[in-house]
GUPA-760681 format. One record per residue (C-alpha): residue in one letter; x, z, y. Coordinates in Angstrom, 2 decimals. Layout:
BEGIN
> A | X | Z | Y
...
end
This chain:
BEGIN
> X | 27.15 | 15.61 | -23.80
> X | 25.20 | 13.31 | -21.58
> X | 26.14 | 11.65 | -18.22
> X | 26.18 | 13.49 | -15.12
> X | 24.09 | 11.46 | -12.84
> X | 23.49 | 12.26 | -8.98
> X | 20.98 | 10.40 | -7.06
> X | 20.52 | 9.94 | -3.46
> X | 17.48 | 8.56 | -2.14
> X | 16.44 | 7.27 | 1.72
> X | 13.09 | 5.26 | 2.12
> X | 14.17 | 1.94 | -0.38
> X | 16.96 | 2.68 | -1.24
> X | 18.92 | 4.72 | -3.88
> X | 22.60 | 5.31 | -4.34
> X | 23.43 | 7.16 | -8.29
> X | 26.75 | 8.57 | -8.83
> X | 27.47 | 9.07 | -12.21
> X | 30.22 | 10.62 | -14.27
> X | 30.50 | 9.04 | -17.71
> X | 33.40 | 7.83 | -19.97
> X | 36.42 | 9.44 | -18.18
> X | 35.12 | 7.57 | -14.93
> X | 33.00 | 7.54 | -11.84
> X | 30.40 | 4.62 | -11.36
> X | 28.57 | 4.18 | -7.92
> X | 25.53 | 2.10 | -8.28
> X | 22.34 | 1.39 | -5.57
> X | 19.19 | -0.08 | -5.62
> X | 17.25 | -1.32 | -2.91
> X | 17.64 | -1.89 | 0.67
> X | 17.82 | 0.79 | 3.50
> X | 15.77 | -0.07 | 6.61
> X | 17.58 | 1.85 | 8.75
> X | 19.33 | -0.06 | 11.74
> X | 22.57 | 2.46 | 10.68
> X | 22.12 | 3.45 | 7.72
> X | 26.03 | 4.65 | 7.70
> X | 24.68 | 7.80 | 8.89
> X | 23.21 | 8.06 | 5.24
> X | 25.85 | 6.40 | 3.10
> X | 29.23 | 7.06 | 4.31
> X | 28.40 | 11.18 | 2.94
> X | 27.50 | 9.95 | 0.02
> X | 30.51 | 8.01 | -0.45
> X | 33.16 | 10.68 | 0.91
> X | 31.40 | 12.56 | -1.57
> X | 31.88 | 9.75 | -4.49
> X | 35.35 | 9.86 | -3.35
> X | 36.47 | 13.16 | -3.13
> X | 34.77 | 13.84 | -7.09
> X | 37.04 | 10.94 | -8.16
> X | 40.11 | 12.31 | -6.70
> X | 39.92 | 15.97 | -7.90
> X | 38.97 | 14.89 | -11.13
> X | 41.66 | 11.70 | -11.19
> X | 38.82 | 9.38 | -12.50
> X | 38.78 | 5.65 | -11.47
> X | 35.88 | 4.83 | -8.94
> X | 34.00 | 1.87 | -10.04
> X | 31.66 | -0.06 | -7.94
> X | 28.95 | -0.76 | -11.07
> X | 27.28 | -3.20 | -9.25
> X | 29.40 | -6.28 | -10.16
> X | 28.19 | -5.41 | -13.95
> X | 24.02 | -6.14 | -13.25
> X | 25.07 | -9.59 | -11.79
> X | 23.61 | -12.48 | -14.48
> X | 26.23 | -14.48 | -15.89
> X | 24.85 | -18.08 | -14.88
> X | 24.96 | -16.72 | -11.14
> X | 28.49 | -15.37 | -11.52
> X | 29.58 | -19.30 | -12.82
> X | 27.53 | -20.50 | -10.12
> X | 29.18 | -18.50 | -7.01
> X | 32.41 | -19.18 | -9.04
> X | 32.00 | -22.79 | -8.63
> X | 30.90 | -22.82 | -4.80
> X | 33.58 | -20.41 | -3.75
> X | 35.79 | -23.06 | -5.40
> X | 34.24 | -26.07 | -3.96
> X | 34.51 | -24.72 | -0.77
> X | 38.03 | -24.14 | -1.29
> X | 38.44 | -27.92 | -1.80
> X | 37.03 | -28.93 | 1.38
> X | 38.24 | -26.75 | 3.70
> X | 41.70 | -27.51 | 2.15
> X | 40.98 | -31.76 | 2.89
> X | 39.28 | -30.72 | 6.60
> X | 42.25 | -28.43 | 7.07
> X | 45.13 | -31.90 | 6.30
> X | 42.83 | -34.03 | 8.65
> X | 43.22 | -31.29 | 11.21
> X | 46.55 | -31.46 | 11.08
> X | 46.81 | -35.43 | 10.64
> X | 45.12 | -35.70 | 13.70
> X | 46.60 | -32.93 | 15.71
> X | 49.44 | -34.82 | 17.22
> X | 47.42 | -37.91 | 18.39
> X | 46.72 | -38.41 | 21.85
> X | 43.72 | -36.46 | 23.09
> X | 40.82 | -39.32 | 23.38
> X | 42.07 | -40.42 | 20.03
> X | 42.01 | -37.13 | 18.63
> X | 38.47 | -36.26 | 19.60
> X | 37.20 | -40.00 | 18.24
> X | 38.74 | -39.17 | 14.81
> X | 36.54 | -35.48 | 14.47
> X | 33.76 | -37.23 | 15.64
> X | 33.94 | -39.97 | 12.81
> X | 35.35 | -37.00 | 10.32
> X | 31.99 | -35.17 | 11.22
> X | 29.96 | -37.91 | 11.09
> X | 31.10 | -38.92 | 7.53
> X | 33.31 | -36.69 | 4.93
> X | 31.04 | -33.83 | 7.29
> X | 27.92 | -35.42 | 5.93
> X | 28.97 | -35.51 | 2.29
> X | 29.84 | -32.03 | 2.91
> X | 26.72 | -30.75 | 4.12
> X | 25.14 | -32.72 | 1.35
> X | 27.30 | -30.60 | -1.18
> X | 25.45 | -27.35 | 0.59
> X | 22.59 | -29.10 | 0.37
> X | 22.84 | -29.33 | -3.56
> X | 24.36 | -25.63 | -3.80
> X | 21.25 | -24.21 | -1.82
> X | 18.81 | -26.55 | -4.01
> X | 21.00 | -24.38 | -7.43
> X | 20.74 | -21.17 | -5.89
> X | 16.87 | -21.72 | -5.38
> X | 16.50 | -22.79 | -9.36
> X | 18.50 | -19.68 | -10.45
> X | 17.43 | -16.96 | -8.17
> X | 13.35 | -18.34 | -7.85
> X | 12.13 | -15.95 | -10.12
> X | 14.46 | -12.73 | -8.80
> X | 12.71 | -9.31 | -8.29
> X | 13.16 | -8.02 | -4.63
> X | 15.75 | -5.77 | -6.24
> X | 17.20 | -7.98 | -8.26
> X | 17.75 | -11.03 | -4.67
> X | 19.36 | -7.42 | -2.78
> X | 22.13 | -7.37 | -5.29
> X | 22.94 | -10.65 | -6.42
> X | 22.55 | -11.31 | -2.61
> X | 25.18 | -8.91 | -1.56
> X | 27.64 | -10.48 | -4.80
> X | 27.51 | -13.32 | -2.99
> X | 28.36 | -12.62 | 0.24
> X | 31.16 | -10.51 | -0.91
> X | 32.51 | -13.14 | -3.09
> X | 32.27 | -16.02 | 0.02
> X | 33.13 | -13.53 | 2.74
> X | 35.94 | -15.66 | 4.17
> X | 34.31 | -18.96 | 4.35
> X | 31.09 | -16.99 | 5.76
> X | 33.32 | -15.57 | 8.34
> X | 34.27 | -19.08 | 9.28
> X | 30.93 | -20.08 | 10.50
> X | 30.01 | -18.96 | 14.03
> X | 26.45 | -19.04 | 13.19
> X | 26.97 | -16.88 | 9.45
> X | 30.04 | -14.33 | 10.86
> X | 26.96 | -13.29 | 13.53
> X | 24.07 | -12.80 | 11.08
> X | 26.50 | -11.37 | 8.55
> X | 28.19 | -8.64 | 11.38
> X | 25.23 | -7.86 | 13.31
> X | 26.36 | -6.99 | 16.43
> X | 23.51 | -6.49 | 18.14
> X | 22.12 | -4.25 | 15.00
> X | 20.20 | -6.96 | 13.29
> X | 20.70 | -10.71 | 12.70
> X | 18.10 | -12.80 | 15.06
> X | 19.57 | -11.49 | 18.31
> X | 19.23 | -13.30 | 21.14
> X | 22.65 | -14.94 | 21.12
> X | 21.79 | -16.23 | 17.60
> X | 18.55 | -17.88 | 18.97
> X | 21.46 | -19.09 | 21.88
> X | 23.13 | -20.87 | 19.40
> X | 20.23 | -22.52 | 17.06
> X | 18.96 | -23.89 | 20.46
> X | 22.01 | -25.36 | 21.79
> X | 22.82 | -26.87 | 17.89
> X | 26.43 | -27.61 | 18.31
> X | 29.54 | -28.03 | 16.61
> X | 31.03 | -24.03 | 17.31
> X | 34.76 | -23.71 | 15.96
> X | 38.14 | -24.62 | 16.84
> X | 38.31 | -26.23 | 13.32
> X | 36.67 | -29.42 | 11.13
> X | 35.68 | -27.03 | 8.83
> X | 34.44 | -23.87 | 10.72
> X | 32.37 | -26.88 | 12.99
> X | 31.04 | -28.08 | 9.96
> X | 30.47 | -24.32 | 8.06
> X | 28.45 | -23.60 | 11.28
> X | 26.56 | -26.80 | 11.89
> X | 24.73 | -25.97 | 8.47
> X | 22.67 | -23.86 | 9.06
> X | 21.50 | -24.79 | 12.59
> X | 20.32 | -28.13 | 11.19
> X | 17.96 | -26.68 | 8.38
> X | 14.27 | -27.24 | 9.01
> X | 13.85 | -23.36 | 9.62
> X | 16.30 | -24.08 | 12.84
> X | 14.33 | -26.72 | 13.90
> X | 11.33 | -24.44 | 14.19
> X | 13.09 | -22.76 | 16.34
> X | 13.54 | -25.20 | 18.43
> X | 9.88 | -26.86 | 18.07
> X | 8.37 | -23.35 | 18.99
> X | 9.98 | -24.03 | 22.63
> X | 7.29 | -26.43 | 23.31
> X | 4.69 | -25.32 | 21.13
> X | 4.13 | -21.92 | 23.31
> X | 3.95 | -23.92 | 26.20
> X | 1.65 | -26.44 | 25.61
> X | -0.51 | -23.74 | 24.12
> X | -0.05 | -21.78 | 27.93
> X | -1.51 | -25.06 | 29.19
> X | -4.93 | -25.31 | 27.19
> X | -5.27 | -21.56 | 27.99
> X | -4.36 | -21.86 | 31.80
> X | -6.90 | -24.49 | 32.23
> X | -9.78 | -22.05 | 31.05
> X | -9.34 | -20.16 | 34.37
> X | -8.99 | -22.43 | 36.69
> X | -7.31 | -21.17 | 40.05
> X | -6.12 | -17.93 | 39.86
> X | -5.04 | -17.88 | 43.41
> X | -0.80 | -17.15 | 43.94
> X | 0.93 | -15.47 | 40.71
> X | -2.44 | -15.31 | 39.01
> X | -2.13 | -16.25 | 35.55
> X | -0.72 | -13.34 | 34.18
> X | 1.59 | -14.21 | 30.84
> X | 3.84 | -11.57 | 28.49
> X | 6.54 | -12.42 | 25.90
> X | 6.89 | -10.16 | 23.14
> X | 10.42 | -9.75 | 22.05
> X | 11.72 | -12.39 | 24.79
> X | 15.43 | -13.31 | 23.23
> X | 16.77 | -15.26 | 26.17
> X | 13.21 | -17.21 | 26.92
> X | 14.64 | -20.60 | 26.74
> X | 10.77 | -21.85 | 26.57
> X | 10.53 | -21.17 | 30.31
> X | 11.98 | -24.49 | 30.73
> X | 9.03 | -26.21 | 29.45
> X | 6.48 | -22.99 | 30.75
> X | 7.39 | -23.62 | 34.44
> X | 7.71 | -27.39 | 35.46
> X | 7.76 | -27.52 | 39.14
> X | 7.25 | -25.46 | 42.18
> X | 3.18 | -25.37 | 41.75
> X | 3.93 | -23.61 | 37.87
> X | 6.32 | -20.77 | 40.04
> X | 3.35 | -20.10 | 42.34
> X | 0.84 | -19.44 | 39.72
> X | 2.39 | -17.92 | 37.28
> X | 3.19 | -14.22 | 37.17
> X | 6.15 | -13.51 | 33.99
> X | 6.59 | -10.57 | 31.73
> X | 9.24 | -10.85 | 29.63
> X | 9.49 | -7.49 | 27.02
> X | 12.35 | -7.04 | 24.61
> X | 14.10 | -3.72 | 22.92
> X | 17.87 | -5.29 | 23.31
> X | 19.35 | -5.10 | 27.08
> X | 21.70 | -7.99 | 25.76
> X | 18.32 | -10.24 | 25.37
> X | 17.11 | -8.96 | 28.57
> X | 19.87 | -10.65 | 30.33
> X | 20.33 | -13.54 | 28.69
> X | 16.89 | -14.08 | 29.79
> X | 17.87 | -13.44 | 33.71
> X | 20.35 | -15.33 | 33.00
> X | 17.74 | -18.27 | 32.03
> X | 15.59 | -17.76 | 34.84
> X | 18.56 | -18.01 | 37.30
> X | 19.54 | -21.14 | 36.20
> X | 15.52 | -22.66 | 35.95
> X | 15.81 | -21.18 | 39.71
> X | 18.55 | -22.74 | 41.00
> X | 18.47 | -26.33 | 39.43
> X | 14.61 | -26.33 | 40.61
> X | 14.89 | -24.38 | 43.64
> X | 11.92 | -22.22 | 43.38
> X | 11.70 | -18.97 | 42.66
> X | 9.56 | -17.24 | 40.07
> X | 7.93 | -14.30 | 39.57
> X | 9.22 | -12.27 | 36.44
> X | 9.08 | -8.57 | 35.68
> X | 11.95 | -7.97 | 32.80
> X | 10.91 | -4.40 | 30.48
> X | 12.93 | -3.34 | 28.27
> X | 10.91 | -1.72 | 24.89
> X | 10.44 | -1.54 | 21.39
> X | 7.68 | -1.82 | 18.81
> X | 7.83 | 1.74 | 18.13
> X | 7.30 | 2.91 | 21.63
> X | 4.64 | 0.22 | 21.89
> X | 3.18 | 1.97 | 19.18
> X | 3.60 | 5.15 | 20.55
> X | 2.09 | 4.48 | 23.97
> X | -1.57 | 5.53 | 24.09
> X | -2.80 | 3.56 | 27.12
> X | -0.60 | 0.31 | 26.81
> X | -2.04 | -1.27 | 29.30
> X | -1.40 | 0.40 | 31.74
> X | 1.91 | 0.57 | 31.47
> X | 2.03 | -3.45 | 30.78
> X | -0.77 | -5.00 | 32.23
> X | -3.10 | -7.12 | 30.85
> X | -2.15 | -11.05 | 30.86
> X | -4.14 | -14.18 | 29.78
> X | -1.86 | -15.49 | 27.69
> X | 0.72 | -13.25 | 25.03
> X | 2.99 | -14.40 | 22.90
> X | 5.41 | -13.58 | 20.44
> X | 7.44 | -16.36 | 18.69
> X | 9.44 | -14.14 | 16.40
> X | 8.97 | -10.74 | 16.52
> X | 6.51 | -10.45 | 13.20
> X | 8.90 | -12.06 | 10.80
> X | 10.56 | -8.64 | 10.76
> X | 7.45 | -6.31 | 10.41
> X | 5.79 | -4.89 | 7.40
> X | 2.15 | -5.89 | 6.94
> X | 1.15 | -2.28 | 8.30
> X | 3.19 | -2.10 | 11.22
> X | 2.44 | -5.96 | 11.79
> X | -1.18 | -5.13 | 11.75
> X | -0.57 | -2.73 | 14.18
> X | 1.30 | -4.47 | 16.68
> X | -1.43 | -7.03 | 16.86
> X | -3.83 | -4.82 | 17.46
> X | -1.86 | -3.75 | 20.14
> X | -0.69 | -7.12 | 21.40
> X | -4.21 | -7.80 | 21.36
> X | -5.49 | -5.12 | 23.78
> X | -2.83 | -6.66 | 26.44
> X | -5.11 | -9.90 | 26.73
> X | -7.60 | -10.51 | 29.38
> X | -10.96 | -11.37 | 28.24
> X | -11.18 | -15.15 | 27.64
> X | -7.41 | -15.09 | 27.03
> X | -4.93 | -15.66 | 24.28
> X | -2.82 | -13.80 | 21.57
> X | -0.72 | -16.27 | 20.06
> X | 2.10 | -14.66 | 17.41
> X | 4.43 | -16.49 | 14.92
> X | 5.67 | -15.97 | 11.62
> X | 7.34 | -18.57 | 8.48
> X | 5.93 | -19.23 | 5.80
> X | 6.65 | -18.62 | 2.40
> X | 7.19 | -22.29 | 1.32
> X | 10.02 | -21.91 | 3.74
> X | 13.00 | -24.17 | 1.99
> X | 16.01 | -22.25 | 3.27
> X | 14.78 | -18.53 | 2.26
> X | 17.30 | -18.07 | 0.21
> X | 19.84 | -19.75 | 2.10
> X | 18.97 | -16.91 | 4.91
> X | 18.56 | -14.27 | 2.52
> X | 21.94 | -15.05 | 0.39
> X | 24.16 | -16.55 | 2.80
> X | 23.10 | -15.54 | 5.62
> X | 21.82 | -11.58 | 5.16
> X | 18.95 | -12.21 | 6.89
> X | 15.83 | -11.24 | 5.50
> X | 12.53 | -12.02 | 6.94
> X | 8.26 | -11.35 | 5.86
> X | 7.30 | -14.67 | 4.71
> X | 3.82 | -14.66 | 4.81
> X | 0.80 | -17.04 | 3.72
> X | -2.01 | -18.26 | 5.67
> X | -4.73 | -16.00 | 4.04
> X | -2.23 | -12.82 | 4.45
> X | -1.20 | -13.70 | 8.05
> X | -4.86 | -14.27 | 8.81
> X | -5.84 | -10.87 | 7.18
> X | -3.16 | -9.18 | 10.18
> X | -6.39 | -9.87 | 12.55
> X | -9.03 | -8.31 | 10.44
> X | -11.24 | -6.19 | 12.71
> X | -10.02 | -7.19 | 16.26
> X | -13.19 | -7.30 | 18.28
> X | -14.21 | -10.16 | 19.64
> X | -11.64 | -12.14 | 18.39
> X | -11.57 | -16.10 | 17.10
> X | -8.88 | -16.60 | 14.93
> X | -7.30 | -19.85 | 13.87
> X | -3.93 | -20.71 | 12.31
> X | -1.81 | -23.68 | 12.99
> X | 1.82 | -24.84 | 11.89
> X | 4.78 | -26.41 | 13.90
> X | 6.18 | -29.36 | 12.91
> X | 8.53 | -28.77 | 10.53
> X | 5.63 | -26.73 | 8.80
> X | 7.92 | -23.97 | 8.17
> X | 6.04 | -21.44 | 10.76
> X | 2.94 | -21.11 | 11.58
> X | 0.83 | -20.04 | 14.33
> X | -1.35 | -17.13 | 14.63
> X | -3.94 | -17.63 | 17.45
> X | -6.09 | -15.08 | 18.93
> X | -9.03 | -16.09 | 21.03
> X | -10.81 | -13.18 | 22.89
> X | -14.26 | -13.56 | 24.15
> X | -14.74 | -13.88 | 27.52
end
């Protein structure tokens, strides 16, 4: 008699149940892109449940079984490792713990400084492992050995500010605006050696520092455009943010009084959170500058972007938009899309500028397997190919820095 197999299938991903042996395996395969996706597994596994109960048959999770043996031994031996050092960063914790407070704080600074180093180094070489192991991984095949992973580090993951927020997803998905918050400020987060150090990581990878370069990339790219037009006359040039976060760049955007005059703000995102971490931003530019500047804050999403026939005029059109992260997290379709939507926001003789990394990205898998956060890497030729058939349009590409994201740039015709 063969197996009873049932299989459940949304978009990606597929969750079999099957009855074989005198027990009940559970297996999945892909990825669901639903922001709750609960509302299609947790039936499914009431379901695997109550079969296993009425019929007093073990439920086992067959995942764990499809994970290769060299990436068990290696997730063995981090999970160890890991154990070592927060073990030593835990005794110098509570060497130090008694000592006066000036001395106390010198001492984590020189801990950080040194055995921190080596042990960011040790990540360093664990990351560099994972990459030689998992290189050649199908999609399918990163998804599972991926969630392994997580599930076998969970604790130490949990320790990090920086990894317990892309791992929980509070906000629904992992580069919220707090996250972007936190890779901008780049500081030691924790009440701990090691949950300082577990978080520091991360924030000091190259992909961070893109992050961070991007604040005063847009900006000087808002300059070249801004001096195309000339004066404008008061609020004038007309500039939109696509998926906002909390707009740090505005820092560098506006520099004095004579930037708050011309410049008219809109700053779009779909999270409310984002939306006020961005007021938040523009207080503070306001009060330390004392000016005040013109900002109109909408909250939207790509799908109602989409939606909206005559975009507009519900947005206005602006001689400069950008978008500095927004496209990592769209399919090539809906990316296309967007752009073309994006694109039919700019004035004539104005600029679409949009971001995305790359695929030579070094941390990928760090994100990916550490971190649960998944982006579109894209090339140049297939982020170019996102602007085929926008009408008088000049495209060009350029990178940041750190040579981790690059640049789409729209030019439309005047």
């Amino acid at each position: 008699m063969g197996d009873d197999v049932k299989r459940f299938v949304q978009g990606e991903l597929t969750l079999e149940l099957t009855r074989s042996g005198g027990e009940l395996r559970l297996a999945w395969q892909g990825k669901s892109a639903e922001r709750d996706p609960s509302r299609f597994l947790v039936p499914i596994l009431e379901q695997a449940m109550e079969i296993a109960s009425n019929g007093k048959l073990p439920l086992v999770l067959a995942q764990r079984d499809r994970i290769r043996p060299e990436f068990k031994t290696y997730v063995a031996n981090v999970a160890y490792d890991l154990a070592v050092y927060k073990r030593f960063f835990d005794e110098q914790d509570a060497i130090i713990a008694d000592e006066a407070d000036d001395v106390a704080c010198a001492a984590r600074e020189v801990l950080l400084r040194t055995e921190g180093r080596q042990f960011h180094q040790f990540i360093d070489r664990a990351l560099e492992e994972l990459e030689r192991i998992v290189g050649g991984f199908t999609q399918e095949e990163h998804e599972r050995h991926g969630f392994y992973l997580r599930r076998q580090l969970w604790p130490y993951l949990m320790m990090s500010e920086f990894l317990r927020r892309t791992n929980l997803k509070p906000r629904g998905y992992a580069g919220d605006a707090e996250l972007m918050t936190m890779l901008y400020e780049n500081a030691y987060l924790g009440t701990s050696l090691f949950e300082q150090l577990v978080h520091k990581h991360p924030c000091d990878t190259r992909a961070a520092e893109a992050v961070r370069h991007r604040r005063f990339l847009v900006p000087r790219v808002l300059r070249e455009v801004l001096a195309r037009f000339g004066d404008l006359g008061p609020h004038g040039f007309r500039f939109l943010s696509l998926a906002a976060g909390p707009a740090r760049e505005l820092h560098e955007i506006v520099r004095d009084r004579a930037d708050a005059e011309r410049f008219d703000c809109t700053l779009l995102d779909q999270d409310p959170f984002a939306l006020d971490l961005a007021r938040d931003t523009v207080r503070r530019l306001e009060a330390d500058r004392s000016f005040r500047l013109e900002v109109r804050y909408v909250q939207d999403s790509v799908r109602t972007m989409l939606r909206t026939r005559d975009l507009p005029r519900a947005l206005g059109r602006h001689h400069f938009v950008y978008s500095m992260g927004l496209f990592d997290y769209l399919t090539p379709p809906v990316a296309r899309a967007v752009l073309l939507k994006a694109y039919d926001l700019v004035e004539p003789g104005g600029t679409l500028l949009v971001g995305n990394y790359h695929v030579r990205t070094p941390t990928r898998f760090y994100m990916a397997y550490w971190a649960d956060w998944s982006l579109y890497y894209r090339t140049e030729d297939s982020f170019r190919q996102l602007a085929t058939g926008l009408s008088a349009a000049a495209v060009s590409i350029e990178f940041d820095e750190t040579r981790c994201q690059m640049f789409l740039r729209v030019e439309k015709a005047a």
